[in-house]
N, C-alpha and C positions, 0 to 999 in steps of 0.2 A: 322088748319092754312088755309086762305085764299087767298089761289096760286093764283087764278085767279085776286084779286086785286094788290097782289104782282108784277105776272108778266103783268098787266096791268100797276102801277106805274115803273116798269123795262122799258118798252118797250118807255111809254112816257118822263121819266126822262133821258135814254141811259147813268147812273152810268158807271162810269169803275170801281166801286166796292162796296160793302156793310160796314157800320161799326156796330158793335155791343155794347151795354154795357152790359160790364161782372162785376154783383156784388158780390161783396164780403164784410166780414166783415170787421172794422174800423180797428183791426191789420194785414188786407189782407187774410186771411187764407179763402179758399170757403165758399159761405154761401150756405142756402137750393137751391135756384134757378138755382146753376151753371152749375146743370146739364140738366134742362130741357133747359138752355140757351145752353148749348153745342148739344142739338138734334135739336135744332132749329139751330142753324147755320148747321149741317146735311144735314136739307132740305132745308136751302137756299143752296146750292152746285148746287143744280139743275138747276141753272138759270146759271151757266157758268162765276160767278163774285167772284173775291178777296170777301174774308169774313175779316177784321178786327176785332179783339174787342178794348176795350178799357175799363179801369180801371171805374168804376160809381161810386166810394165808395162818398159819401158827394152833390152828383148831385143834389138830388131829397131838402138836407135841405138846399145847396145855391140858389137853385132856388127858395122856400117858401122863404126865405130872402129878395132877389128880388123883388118878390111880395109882400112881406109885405111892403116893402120901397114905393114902387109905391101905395100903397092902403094910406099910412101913407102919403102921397104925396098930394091925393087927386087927382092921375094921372089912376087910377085901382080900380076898385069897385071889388066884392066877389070874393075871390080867393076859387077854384076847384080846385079838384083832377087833373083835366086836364090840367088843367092851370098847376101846379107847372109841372105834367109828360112831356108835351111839351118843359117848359122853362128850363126841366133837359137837356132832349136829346140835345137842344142847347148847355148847358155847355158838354156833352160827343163829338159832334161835332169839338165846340174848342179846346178841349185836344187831338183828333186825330189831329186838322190839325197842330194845334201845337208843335206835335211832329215830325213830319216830313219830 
């Protein structure tokens, strides 16, 4: 893990808290990731901030939806892995602040 960019982004963002996606399988039950996502929040504790998770199940394939619309648009050329990973974290953003 890379503390030092982390708490570089901590220091210049000043969050009053972190959120997390926690995935799991489509009928909710843990998937293989849960647990290395639960040591990772662990070492986020270190930074002295609220840890959230929030529910990821279907993030990552309405964000390729997204991006397919927009490429089928003529608004978005090649969609990346990066591409859909970023525009997931958006959707797990809005369902934290939407819960709230």
């Amino acid at each position: 893990m890379d503390h030092a960019a982390i708490a570089s982004l901590i220091k210049e963002w000043n969050p009053s808290g972190i959120v997390v996606g926690m995935p799991s399988h489509a009928d909710g039950s843990p998937s293989a990731m849960q647990e290395p996502i639960e040591a990772f929040i662990l070492e986020l504790q270190r930074y002295g901030l609220g840890v959230d998770t929030v529910d990821e199940r279907h993030t990552s394939v309405e964000a390729e939806q997204v991006l397919k619309k927009a490429r089928a648009s003529g608004s978005r050329g090649r969609i990346s892995k990066g591409m859909i990973d970023s525009a997931a974290a958006v959707f797990i953003a809005e369902r934290y602040l939407s819960s709230g």
